[in-house]
N, C-alpha and C positions, 0 to 999 in steps of 0.2 A: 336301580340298586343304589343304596344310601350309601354313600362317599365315609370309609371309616374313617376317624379320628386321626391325627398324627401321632397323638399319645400311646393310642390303640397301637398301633400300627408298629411302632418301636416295641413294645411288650410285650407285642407278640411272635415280633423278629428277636426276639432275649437281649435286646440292647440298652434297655432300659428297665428298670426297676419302678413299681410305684410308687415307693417312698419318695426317689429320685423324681416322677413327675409329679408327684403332689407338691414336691421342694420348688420346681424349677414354675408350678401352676399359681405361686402363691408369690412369687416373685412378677410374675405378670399381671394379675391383681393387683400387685403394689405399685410396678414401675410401668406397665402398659408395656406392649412391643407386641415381637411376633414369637410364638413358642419356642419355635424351633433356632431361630438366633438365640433365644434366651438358655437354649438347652447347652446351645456350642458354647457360649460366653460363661454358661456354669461348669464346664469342661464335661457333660453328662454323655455329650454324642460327639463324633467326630462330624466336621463338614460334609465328608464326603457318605458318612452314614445317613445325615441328613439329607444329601441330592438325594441319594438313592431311596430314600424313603418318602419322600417327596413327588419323587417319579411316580412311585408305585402307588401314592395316594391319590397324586392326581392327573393320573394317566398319560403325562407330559414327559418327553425324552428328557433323559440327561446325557450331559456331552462332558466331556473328558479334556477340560481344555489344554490340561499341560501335553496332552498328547498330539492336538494341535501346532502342526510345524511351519504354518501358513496362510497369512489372509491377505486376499490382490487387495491393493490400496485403494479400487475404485469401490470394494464394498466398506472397509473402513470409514471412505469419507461418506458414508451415506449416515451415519449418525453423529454427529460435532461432539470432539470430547467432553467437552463439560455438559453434555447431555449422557454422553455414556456413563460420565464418573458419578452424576447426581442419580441416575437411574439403577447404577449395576448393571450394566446391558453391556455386552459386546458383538456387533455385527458378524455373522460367520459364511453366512453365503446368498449371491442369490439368484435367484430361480424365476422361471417364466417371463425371463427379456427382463429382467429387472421389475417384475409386477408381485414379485413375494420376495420378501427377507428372512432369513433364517438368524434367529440374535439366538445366543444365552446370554438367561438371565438369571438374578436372586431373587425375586418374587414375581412369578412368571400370573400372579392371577390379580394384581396391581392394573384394574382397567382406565385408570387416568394415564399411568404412564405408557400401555399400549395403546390406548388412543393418541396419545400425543406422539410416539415414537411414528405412529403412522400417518400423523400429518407432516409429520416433519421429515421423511422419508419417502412420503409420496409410493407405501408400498403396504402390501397384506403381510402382518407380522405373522411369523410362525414360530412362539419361542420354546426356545430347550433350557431347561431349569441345570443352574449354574452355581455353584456356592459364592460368596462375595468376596472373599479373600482368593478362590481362584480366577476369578476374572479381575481383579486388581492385579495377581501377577501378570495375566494373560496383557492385560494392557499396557503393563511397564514393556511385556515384548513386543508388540504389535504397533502401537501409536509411536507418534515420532513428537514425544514432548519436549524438545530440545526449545523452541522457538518460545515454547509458553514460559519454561526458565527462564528466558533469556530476559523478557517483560518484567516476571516478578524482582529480576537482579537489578535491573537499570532505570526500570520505571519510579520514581520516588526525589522526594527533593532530601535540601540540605542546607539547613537555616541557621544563621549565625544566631551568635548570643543578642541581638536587637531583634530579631524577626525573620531576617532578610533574607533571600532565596540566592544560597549559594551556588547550587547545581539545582537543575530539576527534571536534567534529560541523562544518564552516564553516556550516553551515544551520542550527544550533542558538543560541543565545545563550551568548555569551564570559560566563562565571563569572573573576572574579580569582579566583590562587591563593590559597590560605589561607596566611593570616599564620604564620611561623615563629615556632614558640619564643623569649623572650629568652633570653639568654645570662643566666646566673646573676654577679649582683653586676657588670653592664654600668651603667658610669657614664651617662648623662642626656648624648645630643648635645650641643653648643654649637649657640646660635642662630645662623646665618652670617652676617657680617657684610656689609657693601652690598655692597663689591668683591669677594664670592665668591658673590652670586646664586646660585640652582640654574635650570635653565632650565623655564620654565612649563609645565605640564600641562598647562592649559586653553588653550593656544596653541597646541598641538601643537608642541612646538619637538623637534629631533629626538632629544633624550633622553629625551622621556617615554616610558612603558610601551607605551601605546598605540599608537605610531608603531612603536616595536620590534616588535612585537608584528603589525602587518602587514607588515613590511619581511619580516619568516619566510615568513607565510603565502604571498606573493607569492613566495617565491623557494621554497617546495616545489608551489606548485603546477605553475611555470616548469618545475620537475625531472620533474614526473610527466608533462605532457604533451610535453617534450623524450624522456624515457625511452619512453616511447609509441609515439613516432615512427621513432625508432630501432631498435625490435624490429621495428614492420612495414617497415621501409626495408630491415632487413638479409633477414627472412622473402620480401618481393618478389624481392632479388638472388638468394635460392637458397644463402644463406650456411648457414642452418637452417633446419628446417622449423617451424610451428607444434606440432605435435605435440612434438619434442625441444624445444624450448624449453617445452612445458608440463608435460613429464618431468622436465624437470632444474628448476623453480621447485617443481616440487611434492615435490622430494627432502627 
């Protein structure tokens, strides 16, 4: 029996109008993608009208993940986040001594990423079609990205006005830069007199180096976990995918 249409299949469930898929069919003409992201991102279908329509066209479970209250950590580690996050997959069970994996996924008929899932798993995938923004919640619950923040916060240098590499570990110990060169035949400062004070170092007043010096740190680490936030904000809306944005960082 011939597999109906997704379009079909909405219109005839009355959740969709033809105007509305001819609208949403001429925008994937133009921009490429997949229909049914394309339908959510025009506000035409819900996500979850999508799994469920989805299911039904391609005879593939759908799973319910916010109603998921629990997954043992030894089938977590069986897919490496930044496989799950570039995939949309989330590991949920597994089966026959560890010889099948149960994932939901957002495009469960995507056979490079179920081959690859299952070399890298070492397991027979069995997946349950998943909408994408709920297995991004499901994985803000379930994984434990504490560690990987921790890299993006710390990991990064900090280069004075010549070049110089001020910090380049935040978990290492701050070395000061190495003293510059004199200037050839530099006359000997004046001592500054009472009413031009310099302001105290060891008071931290806010000219000292030291103050400087974490006034940066704080304001790239602000950048990294704002910039963070905003690749998966726009990733959730369907503006890119993860994949194109790891194509285009890595050009």
């Amino acid at each position: 029996m011939a597999q109906i249409k997704l379009g079909e299949l909405l219109i005839k469930a009355n959740v969709l109008q033809e105007s509305q898929l001819k609208a949403a069919l001429a925008e994937q003409a133009k921009w490429g993608g997949k229909l049914g992201e394309i339908l959510v991102r025009m506000n035409l279908v819900s996500e979850d009208i999508l799994v469920r329509a989805l299911s039904k066209q391609l005879a593939i479970p759908a799973v319910n993940l916010d109603a998921v209250k629990e997954i043992p950590s030894h089938v977590l580690n069986k897919v490496p986040l930044q496989t799950a996050r570039d995939f949309a997959v989330l590991p949920l069970q597994l089966r026959d001594d560890g010889k099948t994996l149960v994932v939901a996924i957002a495009d469960p008929l995507n056979v490079r990423q179920l081959d690859e899932l299952r070399a890298v798993t070492k397991s027979r995938i069995v997946p349950n079609v998943a909408g994408r923004t709920a297995i991004a919640r499901a994985m803000a619950r379930f994984y434990d990205d504490q560690g990987e923040l921790a890299d993006a916060d710390t990991n990064f240098k900090v280069v004075d006005a010549q070049g110089r590499t001020v910090v380049k570990n935040m978990n290492a110990p701050t070395a000061p830069p190495p003293a510059a060169a004199p200037a050839a035949r530099t006359p000997a400062p004046m001592p500054p007199s009472p009413s031009r004070e310099m302001p105290s170092v060891r008071g931290g007043g806010t000219g000292s180096p030291v103050e400087l010096l974490r006034s940066v740190e704080e304001v790239q680490r602000k950048e990294v976990a704002a910039l963070k936030a905003m690749v998966e904000l726009l990733i959730e809306k369907g503006v890119f995918t993860r994949d194109e944005y790891l194509a285009k960082v890595k050009r």
